[in-house]
mmCIF file as Biopython writes it, N, C-alpha, C and O atoms, coordinates in Angstrom:
data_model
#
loop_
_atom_site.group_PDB
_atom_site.id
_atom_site.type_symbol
_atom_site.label_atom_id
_atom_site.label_alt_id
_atom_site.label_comp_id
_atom_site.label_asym_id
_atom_site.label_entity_id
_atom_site.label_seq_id
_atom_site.pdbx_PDB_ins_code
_atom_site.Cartn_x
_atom_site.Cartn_y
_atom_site.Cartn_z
_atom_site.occupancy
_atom_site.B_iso_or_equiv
_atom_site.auth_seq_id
_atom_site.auth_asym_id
_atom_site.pdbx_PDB_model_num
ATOM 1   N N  . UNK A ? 1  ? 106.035 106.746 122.226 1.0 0.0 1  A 1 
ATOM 2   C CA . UNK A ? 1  ? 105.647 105.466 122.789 1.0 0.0 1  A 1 
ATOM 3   C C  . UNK A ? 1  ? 106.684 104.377 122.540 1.0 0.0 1  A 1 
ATOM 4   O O  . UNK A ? 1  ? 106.573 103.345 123.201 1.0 0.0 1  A 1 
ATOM 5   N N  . UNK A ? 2  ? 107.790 104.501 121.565 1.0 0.0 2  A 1 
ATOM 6   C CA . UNK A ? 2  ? 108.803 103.676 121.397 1.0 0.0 2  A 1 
ATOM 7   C C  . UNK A ? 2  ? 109.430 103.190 122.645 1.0 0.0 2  A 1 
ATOM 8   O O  . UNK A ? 2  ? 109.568 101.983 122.848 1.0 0.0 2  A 1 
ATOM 9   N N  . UNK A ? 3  ? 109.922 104.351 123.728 1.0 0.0 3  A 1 
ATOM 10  C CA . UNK A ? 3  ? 110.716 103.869 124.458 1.0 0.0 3  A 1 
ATOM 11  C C  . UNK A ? 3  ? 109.757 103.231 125.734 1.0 0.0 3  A 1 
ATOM 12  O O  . UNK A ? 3  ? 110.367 102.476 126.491 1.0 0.0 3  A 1 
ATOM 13  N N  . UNK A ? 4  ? 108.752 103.399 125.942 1.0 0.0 4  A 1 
ATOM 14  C CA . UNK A ? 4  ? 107.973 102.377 127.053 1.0 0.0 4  A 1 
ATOM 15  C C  . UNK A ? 4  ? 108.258 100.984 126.304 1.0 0.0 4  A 1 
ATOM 16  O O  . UNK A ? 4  ? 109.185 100.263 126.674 1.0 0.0 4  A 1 
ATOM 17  N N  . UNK A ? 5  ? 107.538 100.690 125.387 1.0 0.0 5  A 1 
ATOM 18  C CA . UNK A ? 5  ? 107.560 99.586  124.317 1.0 0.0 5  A 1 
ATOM 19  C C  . UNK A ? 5  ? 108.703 99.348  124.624 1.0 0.0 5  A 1 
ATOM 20  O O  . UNK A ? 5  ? 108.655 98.688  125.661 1.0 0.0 5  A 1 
ATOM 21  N N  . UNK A ? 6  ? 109.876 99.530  124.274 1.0 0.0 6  A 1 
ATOM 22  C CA . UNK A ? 6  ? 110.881 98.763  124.353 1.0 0.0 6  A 1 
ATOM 23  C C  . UNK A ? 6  ? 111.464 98.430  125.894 1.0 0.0 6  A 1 
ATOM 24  O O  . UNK A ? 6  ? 112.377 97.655  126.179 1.0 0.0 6  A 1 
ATOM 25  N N  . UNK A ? 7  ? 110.923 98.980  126.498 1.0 0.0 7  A 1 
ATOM 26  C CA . UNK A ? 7  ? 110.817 98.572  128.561 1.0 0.0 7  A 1 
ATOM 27  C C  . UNK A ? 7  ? 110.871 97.393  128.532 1.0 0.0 7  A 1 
ATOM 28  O O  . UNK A ? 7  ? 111.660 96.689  129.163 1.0 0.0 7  A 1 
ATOM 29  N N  . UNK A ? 8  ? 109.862 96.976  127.641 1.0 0.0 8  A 1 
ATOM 30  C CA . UNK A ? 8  ? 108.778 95.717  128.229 1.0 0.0 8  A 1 
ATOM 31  C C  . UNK A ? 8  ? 109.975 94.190  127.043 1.0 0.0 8  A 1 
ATOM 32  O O  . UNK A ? 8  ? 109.830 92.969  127.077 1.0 0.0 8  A 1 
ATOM 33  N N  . UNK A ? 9  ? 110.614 94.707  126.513 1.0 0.0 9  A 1 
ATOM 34  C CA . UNK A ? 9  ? 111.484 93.332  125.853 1.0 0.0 9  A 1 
ATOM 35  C C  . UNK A ? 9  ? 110.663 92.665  125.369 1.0 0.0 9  A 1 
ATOM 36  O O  . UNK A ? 9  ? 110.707 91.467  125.651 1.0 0.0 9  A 1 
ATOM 37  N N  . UNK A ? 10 ? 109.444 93.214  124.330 1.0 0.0 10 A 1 
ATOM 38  C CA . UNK A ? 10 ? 108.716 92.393  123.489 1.0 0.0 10 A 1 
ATOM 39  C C  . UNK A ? 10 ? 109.675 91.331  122.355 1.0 0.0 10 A 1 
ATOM 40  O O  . UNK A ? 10 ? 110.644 91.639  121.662 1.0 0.0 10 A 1 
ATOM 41  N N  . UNK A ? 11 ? 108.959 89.987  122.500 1.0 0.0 11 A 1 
ATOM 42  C CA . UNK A ? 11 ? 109.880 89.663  121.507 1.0 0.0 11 A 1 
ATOM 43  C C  . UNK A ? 11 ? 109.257 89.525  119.903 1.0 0.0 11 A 1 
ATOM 44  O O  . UNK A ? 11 ? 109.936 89.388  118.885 1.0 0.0 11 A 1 
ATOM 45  N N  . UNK A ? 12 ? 108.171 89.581  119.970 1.0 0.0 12 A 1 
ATOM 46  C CA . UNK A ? 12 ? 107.457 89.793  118.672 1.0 0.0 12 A 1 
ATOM 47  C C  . UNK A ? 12 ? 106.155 90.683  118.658 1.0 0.0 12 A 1 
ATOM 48  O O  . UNK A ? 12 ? 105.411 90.709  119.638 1.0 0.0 12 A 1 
ATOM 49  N N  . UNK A ? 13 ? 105.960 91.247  117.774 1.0 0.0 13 A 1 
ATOM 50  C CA . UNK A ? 13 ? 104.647 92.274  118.131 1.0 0.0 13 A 1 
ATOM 51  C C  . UNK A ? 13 ? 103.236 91.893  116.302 1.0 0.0 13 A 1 
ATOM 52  O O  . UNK A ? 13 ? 103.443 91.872  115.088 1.0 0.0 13 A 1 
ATOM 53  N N  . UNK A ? 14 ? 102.639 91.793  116.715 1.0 0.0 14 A 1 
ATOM 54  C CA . UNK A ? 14 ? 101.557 92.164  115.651 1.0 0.0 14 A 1 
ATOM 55  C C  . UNK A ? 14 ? 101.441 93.549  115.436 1.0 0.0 14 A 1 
ATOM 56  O O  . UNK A ? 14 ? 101.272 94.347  116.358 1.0 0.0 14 A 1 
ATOM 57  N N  . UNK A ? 15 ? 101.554 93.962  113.865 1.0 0.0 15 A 1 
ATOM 58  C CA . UNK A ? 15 ? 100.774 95.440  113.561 1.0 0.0 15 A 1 
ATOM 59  C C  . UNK A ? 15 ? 99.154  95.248  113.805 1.0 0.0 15 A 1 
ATOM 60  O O  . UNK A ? 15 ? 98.425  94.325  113.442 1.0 0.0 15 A 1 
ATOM 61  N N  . UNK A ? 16 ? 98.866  96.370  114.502 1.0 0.0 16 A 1 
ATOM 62  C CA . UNK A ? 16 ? 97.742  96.985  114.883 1.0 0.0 16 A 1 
ATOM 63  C C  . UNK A ? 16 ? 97.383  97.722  113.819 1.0 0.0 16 A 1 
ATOM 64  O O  . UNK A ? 16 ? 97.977  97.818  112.745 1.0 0.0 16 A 1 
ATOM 65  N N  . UNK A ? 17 ? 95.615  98.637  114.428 1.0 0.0 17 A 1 
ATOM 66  C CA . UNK A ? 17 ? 95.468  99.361  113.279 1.0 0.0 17 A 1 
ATOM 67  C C  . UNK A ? 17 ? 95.678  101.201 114.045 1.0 0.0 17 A 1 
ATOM 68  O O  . UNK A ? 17 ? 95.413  102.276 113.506 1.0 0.0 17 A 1 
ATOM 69  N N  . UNK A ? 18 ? 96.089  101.000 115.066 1.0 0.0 18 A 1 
ATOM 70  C CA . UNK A ? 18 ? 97.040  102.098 115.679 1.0 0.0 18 A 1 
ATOM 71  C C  . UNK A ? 18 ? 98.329  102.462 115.130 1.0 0.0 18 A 1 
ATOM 72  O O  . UNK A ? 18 ? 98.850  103.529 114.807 1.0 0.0 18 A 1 
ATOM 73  N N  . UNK A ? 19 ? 98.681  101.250 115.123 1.0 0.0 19 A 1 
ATOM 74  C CA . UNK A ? 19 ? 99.968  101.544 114.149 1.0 0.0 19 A 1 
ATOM 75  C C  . UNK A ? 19 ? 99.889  102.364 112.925 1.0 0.0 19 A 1 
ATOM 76  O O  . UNK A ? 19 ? 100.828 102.825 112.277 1.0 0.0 19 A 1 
ATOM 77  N N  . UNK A ? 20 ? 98.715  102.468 112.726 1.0 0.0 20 A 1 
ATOM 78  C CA . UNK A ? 20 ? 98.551  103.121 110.895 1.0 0.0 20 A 1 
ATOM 79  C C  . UNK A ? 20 ? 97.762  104.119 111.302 1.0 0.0 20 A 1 
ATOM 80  O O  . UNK A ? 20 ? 96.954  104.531 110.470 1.0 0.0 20 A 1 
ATOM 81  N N  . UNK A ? 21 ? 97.779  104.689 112.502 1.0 0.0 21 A 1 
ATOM 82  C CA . UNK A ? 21 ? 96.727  105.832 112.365 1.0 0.0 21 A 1 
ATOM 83  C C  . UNK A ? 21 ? 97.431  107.253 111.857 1.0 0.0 21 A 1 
ATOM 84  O O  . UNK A ? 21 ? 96.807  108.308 111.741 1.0 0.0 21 A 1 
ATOM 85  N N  . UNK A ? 22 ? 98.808  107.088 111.584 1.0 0.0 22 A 1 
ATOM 86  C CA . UNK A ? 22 ? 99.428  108.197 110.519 1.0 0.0 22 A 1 
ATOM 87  C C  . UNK A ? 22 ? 99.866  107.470 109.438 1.0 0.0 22 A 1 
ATOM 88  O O  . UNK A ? 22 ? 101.016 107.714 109.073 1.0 0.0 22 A 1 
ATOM 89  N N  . UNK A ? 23 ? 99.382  106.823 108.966 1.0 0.0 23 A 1 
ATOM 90  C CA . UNK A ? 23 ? 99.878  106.429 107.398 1.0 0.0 23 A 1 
ATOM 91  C C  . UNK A ? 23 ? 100.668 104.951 107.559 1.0 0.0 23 A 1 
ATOM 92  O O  . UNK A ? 23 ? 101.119 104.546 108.630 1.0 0.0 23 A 1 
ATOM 93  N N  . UNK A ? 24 ? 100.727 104.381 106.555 1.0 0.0 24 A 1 
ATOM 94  C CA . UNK A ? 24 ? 101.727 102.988 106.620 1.0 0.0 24 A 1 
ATOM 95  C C  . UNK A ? 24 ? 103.618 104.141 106.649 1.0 0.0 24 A 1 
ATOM 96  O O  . UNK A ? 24 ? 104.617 103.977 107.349 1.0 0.0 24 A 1 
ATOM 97  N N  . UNK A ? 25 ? 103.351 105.056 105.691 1.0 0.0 25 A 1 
ATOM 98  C CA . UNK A ? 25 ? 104.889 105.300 106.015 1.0 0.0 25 A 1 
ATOM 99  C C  . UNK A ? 25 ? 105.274 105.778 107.210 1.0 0.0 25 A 1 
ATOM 100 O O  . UNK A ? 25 ? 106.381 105.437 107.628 1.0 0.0 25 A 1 
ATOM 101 N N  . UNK A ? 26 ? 104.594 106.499 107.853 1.0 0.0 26 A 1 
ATOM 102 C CA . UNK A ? 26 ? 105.035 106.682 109.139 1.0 0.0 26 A 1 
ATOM 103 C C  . UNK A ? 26 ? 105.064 105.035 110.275 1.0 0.0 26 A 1 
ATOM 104 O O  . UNK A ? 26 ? 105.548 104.977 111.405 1.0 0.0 26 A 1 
ATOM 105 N N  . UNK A ? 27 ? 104.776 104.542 109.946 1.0 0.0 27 A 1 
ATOM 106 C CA . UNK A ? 27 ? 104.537 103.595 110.498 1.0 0.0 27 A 1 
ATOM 107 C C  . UNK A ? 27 ? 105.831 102.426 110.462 1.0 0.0 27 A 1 
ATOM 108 O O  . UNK A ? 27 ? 106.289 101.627 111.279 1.0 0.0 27 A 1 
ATOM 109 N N  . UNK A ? 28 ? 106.173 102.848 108.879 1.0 0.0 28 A 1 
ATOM 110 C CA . UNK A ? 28 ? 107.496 102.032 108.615 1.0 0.0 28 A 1 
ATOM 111 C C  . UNK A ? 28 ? 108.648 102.822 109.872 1.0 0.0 28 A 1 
ATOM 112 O O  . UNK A ? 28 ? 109.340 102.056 110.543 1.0 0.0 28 A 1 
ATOM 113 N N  . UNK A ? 29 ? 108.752 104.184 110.075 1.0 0.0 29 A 1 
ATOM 114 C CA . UNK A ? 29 ? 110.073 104.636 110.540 1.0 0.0 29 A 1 
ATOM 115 C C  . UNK A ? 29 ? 109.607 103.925 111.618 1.0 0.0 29 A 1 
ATOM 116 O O  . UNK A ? 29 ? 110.408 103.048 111.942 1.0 0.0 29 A 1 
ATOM 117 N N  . UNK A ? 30 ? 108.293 103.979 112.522 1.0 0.0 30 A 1 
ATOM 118 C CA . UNK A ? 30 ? 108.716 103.722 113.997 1.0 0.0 30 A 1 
ATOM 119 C C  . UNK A ? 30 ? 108.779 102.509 114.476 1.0 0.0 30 A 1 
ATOM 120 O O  . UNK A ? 30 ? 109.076 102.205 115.631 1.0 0.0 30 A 1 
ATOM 121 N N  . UNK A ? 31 ? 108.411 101.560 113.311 1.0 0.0 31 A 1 
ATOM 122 C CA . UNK A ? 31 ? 108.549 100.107 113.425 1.0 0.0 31 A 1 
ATOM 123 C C  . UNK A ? 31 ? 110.350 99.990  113.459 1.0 0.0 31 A 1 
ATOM 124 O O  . UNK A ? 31 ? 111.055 99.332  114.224 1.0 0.0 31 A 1 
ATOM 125 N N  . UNK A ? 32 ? 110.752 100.922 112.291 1.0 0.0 32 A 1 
ATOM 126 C CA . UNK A ? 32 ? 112.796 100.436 112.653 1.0 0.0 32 A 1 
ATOM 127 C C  . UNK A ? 32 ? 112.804 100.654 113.591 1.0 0.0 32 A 1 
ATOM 128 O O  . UNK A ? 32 ? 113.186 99.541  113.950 1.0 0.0 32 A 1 
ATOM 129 N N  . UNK A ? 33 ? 112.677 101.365 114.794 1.0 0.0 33 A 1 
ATOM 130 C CA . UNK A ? 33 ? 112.715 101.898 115.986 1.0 0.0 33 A 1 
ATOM 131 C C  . UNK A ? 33 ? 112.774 101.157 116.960 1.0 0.0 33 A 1 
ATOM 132 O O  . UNK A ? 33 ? 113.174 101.427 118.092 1.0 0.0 33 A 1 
ATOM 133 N N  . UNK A ? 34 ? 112.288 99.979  116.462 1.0 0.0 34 A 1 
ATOM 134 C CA . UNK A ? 34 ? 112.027 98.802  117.668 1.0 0.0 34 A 1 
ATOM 135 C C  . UNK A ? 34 ? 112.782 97.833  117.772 1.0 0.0 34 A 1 
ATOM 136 O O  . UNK A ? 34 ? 113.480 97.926  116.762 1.0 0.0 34 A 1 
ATOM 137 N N  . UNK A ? 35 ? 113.236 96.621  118.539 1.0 0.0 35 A 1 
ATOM 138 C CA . UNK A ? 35 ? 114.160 95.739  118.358 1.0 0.0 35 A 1 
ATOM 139 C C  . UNK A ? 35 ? 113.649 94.561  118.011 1.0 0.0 35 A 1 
ATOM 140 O O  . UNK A ? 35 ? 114.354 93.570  117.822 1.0 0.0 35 A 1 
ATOM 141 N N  . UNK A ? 36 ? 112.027 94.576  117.870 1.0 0.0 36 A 1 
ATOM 142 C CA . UNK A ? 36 ? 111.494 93.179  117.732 1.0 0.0 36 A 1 
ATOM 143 C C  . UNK A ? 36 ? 110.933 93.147  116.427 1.0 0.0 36 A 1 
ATOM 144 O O  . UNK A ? 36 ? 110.767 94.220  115.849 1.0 0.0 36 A 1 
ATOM 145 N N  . UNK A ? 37 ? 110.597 92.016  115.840 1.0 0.0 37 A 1 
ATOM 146 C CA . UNK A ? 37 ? 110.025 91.648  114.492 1.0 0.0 37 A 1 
ATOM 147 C C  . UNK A ? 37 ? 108.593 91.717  114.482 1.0 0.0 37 A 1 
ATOM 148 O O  . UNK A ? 37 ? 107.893 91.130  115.307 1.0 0.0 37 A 1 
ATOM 149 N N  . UNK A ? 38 ? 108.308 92.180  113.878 1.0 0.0 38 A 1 
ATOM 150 C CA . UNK A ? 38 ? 106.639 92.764  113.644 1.0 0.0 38 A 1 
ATOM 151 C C  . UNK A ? 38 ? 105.442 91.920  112.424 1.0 0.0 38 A 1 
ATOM 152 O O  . UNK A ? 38 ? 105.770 91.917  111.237 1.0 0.0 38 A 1 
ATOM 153 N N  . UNK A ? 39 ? 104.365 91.384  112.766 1.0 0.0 39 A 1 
ATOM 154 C CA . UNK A ? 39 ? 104.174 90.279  111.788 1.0 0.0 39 A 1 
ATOM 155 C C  . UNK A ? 39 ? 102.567 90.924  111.205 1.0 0.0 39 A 1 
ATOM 156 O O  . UNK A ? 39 ? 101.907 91.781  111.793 1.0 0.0 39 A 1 
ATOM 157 N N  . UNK A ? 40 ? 102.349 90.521  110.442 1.0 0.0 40 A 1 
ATOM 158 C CA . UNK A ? 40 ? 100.543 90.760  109.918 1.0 0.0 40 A 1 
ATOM 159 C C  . UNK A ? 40 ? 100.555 90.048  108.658 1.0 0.0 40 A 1 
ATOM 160 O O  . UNK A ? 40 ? 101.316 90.065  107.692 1.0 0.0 40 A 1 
ATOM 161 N N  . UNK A ? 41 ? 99.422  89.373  108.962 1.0 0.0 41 A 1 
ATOM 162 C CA . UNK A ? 41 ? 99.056  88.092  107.579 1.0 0.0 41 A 1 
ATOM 163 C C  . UNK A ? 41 ? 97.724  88.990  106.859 1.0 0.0 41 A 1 
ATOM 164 O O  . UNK A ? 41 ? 97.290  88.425  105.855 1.0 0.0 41 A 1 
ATOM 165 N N  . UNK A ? 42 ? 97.117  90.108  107.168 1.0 0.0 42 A 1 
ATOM 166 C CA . UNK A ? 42 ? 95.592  90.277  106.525 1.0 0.0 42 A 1 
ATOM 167 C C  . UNK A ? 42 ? 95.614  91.322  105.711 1.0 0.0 42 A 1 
ATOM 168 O O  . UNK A ? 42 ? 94.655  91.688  105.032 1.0 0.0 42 A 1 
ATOM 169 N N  . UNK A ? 43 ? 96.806  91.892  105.748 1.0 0.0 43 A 1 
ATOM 170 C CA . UNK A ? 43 ? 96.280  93.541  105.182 1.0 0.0 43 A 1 
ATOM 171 C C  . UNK A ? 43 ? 97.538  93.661  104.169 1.0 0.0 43 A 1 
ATOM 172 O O  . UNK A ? 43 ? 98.605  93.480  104.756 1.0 0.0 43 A 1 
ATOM 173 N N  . UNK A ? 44 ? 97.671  93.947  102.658 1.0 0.0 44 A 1 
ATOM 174 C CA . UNK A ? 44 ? 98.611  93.339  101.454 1.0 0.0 44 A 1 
ATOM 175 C C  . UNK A ? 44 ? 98.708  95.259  100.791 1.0 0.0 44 A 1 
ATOM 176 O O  . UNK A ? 44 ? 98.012  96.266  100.656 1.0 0.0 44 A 1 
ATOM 177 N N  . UNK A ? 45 ? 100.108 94.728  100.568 1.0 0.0 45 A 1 
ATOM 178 C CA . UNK A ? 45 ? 100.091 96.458  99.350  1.0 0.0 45 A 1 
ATOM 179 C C  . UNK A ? 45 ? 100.249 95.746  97.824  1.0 0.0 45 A 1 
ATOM 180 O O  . UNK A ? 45 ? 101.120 94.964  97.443  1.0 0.0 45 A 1 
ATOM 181 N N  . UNK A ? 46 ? 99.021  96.334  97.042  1.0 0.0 46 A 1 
ATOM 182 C CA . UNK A ? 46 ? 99.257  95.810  95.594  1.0 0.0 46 A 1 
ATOM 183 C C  . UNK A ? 46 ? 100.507 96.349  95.458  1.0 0.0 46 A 1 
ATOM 184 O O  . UNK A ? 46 ? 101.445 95.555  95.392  1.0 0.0 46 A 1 
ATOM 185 N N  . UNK A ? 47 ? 100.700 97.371  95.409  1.0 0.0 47 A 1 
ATOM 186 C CA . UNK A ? 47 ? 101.721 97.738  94.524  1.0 0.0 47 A 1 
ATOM 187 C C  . UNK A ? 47 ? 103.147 96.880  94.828  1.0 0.0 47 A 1 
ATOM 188 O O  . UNK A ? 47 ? 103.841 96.361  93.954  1.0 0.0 47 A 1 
ATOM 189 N N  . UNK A ? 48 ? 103.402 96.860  96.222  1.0 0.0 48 A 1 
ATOM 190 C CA . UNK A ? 48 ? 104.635 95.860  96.349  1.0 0.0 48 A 1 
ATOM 191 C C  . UNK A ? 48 ? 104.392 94.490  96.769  1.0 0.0 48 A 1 
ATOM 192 O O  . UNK A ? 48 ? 104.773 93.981  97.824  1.0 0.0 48 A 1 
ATOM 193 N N  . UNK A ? 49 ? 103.653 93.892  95.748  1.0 0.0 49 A 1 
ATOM 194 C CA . UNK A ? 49 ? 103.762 91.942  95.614  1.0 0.0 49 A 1 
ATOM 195 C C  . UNK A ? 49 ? 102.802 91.350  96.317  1.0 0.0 49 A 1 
ATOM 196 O O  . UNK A ? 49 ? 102.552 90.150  96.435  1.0 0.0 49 A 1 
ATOM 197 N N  . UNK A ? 50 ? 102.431 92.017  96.644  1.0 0.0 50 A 1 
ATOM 198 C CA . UNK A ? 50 ? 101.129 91.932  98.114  1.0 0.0 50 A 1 
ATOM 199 C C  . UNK A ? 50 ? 102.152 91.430  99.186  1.0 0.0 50 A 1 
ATOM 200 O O  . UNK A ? 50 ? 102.156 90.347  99.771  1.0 0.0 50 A 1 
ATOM 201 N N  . UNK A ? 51 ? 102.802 92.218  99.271  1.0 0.0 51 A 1 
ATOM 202 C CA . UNK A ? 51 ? 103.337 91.900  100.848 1.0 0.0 51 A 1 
ATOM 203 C C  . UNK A ? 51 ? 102.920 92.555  101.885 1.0 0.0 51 A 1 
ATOM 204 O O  . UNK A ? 51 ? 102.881 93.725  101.504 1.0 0.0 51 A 1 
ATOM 205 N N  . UNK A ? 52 ? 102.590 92.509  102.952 1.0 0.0 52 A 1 
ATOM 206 C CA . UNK A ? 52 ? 102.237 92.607  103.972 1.0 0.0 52 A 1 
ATOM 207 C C  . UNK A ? 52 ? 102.727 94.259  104.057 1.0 0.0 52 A 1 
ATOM 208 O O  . UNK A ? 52 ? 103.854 94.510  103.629 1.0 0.0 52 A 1 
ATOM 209 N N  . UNK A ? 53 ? 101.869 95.417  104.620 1.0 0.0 53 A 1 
ATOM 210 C CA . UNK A ? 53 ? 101.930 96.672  104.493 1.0 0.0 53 A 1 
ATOM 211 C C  . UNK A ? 53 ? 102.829 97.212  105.528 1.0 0.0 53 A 1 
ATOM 212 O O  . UNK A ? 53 ? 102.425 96.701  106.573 1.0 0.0 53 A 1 
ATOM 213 N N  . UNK A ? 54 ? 103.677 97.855  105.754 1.0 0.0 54 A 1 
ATOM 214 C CA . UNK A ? 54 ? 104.767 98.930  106.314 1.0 0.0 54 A 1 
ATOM 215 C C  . UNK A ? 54 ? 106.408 97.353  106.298 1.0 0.0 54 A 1 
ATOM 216 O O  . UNK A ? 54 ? 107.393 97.269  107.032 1.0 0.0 54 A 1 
ATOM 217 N N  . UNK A ? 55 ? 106.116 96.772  105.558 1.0 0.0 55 A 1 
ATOM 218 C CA . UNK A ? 55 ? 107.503 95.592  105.358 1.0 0.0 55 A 1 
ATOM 219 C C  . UNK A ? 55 ? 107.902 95.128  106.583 1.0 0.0 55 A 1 
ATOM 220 O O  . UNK A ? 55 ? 109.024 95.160  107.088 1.0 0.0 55 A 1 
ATOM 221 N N  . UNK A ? 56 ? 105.951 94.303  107.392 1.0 0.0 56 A 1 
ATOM 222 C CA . UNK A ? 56 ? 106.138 93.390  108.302 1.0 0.0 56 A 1 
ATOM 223 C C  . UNK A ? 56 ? 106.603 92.131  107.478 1.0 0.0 56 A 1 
ATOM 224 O O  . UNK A ? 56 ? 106.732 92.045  106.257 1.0 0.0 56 A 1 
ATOM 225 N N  . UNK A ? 57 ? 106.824 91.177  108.445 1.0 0.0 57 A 1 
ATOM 226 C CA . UNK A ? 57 ? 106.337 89.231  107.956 1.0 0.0 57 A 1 
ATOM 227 C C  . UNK A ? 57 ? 105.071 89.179  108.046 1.0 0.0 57 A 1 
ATOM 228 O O  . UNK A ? 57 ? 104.255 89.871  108.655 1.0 0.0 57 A 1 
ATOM 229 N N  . UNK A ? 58 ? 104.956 88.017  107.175 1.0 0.0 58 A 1 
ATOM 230 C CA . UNK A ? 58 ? 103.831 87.237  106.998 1.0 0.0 58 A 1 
ATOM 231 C C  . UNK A ? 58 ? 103.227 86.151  108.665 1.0 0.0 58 A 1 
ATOM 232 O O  . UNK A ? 58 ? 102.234 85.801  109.303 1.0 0.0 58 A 1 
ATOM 233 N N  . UNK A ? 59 ? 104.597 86.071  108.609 1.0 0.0 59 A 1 
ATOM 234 C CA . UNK A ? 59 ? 105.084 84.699  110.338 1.0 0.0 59 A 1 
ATOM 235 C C  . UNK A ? 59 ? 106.599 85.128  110.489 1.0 0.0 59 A 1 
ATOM 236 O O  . UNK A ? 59 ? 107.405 85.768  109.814 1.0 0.0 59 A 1 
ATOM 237 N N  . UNK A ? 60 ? 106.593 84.449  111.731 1.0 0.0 60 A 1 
ATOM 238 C CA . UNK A ? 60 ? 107.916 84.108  112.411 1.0 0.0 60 A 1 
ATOM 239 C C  . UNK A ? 60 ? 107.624 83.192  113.419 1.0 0.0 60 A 1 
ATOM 240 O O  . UNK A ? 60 ? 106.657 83.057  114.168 1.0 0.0 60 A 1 
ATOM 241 N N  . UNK A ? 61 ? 108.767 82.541  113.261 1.0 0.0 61 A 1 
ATOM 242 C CA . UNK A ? 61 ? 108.999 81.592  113.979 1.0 0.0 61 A 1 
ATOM 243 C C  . UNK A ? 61 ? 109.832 81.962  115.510 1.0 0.0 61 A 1 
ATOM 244 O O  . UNK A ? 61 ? 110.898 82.508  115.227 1.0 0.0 61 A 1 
ATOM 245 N N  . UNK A ? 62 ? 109.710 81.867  116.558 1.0 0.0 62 A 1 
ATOM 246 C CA . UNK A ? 62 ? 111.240 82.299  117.748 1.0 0.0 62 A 1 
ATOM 247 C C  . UNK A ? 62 ? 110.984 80.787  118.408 1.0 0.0 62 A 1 
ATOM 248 O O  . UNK A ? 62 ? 110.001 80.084  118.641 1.0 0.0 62 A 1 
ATOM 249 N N  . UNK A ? 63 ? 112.012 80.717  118.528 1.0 0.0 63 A 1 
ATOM 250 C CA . UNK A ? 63 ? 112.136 79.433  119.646 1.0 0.0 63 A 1 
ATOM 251 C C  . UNK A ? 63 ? 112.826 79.924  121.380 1.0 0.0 63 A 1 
ATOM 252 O O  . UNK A ? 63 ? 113.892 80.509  121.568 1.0 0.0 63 A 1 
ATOM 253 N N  . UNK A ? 64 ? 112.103 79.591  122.161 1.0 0.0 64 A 1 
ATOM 254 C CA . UNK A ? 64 ? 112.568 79.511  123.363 1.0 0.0 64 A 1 
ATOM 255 C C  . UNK A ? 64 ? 113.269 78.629  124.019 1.0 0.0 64 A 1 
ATOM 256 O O  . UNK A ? 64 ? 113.573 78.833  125.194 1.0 0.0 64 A 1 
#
C-alpha cells in the first residue's frame, strides 16, 4: 500500500490504528517508506519517554 499512498503527495498523515495492525515495529519500517511526516498525540511508549509510538511527532507545523 506504500506506493498508492505515495501517488496521492500526502503532505502529512496521522497514525491510524491500521497502521498497527502488525505491531508498532512493523509499522516503524513502513512509515520510513513514506516521504511525509506522520503525527499522533494519544497513544505514548513508557519505555521510550512517552513518546509517541512507532517515532511519530507529537505536531507539525507545514506552511503553505
Amino acid at each position: 500500500m506504500i506506493y498508492p499512498f505515495e501517488q496521492f503527495n500526502v503532505n502529512i498523515s496521522c497514525l491510524g490504528n491500521h497502521e498497527l495492525d502488525r505491531g508498532i515495529e512493523h509499522a516503524e519500517l513502513m512509515l520510513a517508506e513514506t516521504s511525509c511526516p506522520w503525527i499522533l498525540s494519544n497513544l505514548f511508549q513508557k519505555d521510550h519517554d512517552m513518546r509517541p509510538i512507532a517515532g511519530v511527532d507529537k505536531w507539525k507545523v507545514l506552511e503553505h
